[in-house]
C-alpha positions in Angstrom: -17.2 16.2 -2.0 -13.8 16.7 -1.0 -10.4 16.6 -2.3 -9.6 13.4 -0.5 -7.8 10.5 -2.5 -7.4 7.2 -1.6 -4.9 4.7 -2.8 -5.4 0.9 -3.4 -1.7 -0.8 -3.4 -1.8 -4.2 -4.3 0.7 -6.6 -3.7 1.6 -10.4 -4.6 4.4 -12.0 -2.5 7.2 -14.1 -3.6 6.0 -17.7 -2.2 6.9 -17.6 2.0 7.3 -14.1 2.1 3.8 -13.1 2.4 4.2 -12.4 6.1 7.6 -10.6 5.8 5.8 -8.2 3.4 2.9 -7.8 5.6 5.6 -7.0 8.5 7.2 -4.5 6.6 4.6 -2.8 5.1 3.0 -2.3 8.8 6.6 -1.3 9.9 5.8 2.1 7.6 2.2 3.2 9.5 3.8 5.1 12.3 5.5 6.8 10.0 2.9 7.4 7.4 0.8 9.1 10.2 2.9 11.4 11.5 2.3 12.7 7.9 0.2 15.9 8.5 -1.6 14.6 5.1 -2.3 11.0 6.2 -5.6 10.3 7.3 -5.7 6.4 6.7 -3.1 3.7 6.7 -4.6 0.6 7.0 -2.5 -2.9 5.4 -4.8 -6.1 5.0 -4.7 -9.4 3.8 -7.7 -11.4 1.1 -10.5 -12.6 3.8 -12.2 -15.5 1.6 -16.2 -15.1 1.9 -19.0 -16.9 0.1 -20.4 -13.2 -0.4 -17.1 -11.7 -1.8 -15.9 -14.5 -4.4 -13.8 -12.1 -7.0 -10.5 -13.9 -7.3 -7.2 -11.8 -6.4 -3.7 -12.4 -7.8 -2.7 -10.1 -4.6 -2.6 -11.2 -1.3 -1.9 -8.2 0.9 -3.7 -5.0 0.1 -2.7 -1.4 1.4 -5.4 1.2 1.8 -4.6 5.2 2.3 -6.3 8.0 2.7 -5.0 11.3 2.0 -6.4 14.9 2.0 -4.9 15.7 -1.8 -3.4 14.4 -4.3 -0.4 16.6 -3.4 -0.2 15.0 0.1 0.0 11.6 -1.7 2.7 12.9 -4.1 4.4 14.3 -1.0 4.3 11.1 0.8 5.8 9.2 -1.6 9.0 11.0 -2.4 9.5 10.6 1.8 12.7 8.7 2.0 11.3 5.4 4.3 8.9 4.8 1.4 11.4 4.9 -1.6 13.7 2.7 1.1 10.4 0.2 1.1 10.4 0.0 -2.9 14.1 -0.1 -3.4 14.4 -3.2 -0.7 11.2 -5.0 -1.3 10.0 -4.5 -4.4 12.4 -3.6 -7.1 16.1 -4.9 -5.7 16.0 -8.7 -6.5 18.3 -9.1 -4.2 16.1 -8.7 -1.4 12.5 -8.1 -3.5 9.8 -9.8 -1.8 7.0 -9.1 -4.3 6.2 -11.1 -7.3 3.8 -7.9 -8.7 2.5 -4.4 -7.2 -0.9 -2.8 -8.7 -0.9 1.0 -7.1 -3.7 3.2 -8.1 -5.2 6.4 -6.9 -9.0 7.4 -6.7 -10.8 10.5 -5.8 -14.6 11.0 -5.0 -14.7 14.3 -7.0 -17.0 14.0 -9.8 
């Protein structure tokens, strides 16, 4: 076991911005590496598969890993990811989200 966690942020687009918010979410990787606590930044979109039928209000999923909680915490207060919320997500000015889902997991038992 190991004090890894791994965050699962979902996200629904507004209708025709699916690929802005793909853009800009990618757009935050380099940075997200250069993280000494960042092990995995990967963004993805809903592959549709006759072996993986569970429906999905969200459309583009990010995956981290981190090595601890605290490096998660610690990434999140960075100021390029509060930017990404405040522009994308909660101004609707500029929001491009319809819904987020964020949650953290650990393989501890």
């Amino acid at each position: 076991m190991s004090s890894n966690v791994y965050c699962v942020a979902e996200f629904k687009a507004k209708a025709g911005k699916e690929q802005e918010l793909f853009e800009a979410l990618m757009a935050l990787e380099p940075w997200t590496y250069r993280e000494d606590g960042c092990i995995q930044y990967t963004v993805t979109r809903q592959v549709h598969s006759e072996f993986a039928t569970g429906g999905s209000e969200y459309d583009v999923i990010l995956l981290e890993k981190f090595i601890n909680k605290n490096a998660f915490e610690w990434h999140n207060s960075q100021s390029y990811i509060k930017s990404f919320f405040n522009k994308y997500v909660a101004n609707p000015a500029t929001s491009v989200v319809d819904n987020v889902n964020v949650r953290l997991f650990s393989d501890e038992i």
